[in-house]
Each structure stands twice: as C-alpha cells, then as structure tokens.
C-alpha positions in Angstrom: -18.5 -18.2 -9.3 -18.7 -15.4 -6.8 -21.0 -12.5 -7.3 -20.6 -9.5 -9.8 -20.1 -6.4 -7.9 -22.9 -3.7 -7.8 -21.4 -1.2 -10.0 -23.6 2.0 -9.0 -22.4 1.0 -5.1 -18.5 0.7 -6.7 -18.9 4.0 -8.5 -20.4 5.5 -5.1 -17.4 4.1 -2.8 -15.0 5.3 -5.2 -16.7 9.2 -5.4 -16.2 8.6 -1.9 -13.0 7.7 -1.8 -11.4 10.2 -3.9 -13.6 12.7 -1.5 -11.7 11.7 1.5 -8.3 11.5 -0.3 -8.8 14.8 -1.4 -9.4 15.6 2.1 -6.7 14.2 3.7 -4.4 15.4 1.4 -5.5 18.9 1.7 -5.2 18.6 5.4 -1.3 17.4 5.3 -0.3 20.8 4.3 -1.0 21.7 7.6 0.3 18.8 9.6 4.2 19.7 10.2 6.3 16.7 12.0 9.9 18.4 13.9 12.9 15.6 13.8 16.2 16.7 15.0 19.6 15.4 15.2 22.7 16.0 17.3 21.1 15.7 20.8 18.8 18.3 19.2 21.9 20.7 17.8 19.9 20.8 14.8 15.8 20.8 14.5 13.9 20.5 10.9 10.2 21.1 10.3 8.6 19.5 7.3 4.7 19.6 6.0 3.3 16.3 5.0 3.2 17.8 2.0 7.1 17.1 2.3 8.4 20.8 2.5 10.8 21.6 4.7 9.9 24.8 6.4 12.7 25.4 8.6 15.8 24.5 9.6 17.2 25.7 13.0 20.3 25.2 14.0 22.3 25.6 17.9 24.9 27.8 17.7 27.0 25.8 19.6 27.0 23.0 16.8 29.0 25.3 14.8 32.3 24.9 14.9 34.6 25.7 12.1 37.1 23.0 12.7 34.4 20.3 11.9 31.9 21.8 9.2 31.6 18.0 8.3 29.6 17.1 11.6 27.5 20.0 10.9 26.7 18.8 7.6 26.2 15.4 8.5 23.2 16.4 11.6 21.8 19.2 9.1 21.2 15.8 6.6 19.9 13.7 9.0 17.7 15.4 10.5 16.5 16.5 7.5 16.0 13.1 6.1 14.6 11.8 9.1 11.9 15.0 8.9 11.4 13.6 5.3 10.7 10.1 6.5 8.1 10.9 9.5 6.6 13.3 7.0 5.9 10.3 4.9 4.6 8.1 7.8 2.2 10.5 8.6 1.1 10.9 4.8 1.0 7.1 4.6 -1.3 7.0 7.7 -3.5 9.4 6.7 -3.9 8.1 3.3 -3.1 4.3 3.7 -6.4 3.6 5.4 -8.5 5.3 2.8 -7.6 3.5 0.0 -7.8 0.1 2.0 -11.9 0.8 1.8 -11.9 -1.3 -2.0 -11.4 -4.8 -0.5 -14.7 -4.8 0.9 -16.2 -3.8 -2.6 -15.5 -7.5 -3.9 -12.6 -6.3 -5.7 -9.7 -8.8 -4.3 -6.3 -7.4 -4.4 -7.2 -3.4 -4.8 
C-alpha cells in the first residue's frame, strides 16, 4: 500500500499553485500574439486573455468585386490569433498545474 500523502505539504503545494496560476493569468492580459492571413493583407492582435484588439487590414485587399475573400482572411486570421492565443495560455498555465503528480496524487 503506498504511502498517505502529507496533507499540510498538499495544502502548501496547492496555496502555491493557485498563487502562480493567479499569476500567470494576470500576466496573459498583457501577452498579445499578431497572426495574419492573405500574405499579410490582413493582421489580428489578440491578448491571451482571448480579446481581439485589433484588426488591420491592407487596403489593397479590398476589392469590391470579391468581398468574400476579404471575409474569408478577416476569419482566418482571426481564428488563427484565437488559436496561438490559446497556446500561449496553455503554456503558461499547462506546466503549473502539472506540479500535483509529484504530490502522490496519480492522475491529477
């Protein structure tokens, strides 16, 4: 039968824990990742918070005879802003809460 865990050393680790998480996700409101789309026609900045803060777009991507390829690098840039916004939130968060395993607590 393996060992009970300490509990005052879990309740420590987890103080500690939810410190650093707190942390890290303060600190994502000021991390900003830039994706663009089109050869760079159109350039999106989002927090790691996931807001989108702007949205810039060439003026030579617009060109009324084909709104639909504007729309279509508008959405993927933003959507590819959106998804390196969450990498970096995963990174930044992901190893923080990987600190349980060595608590004795399999599987957390």
């Amino acid at each position: 039968m393996p060992p009970q865990p300490n509990m005052q050393q879990l309740l420590k680790q987890a103080q500690k824990m939810q410190e650093q998480m707190l942390a890290a996700q303060e600190s994502l409101k000021d991390e900003v990742v830039e994706a663009s789309a089109g050869g760079g026609m159109v350039t999106v900045q989002v927090t790691g918070e996931l807001h989108v803060n702007s949205i810039t777009i060439n003026p030579e991507a617009v060109d009324p005879d084909d709104v639909e390829l504007l729309q279509d690098m508008v959405l993927a840039a933003v959507n590819e802003g959106l998804r390196s916004a969450q990498e970096l939130a995963s990174a930044k968060l992901g190893g923080i809460a990987g600190g349980l395993g060595g608590l004795g607590l399999p599987g957390l």
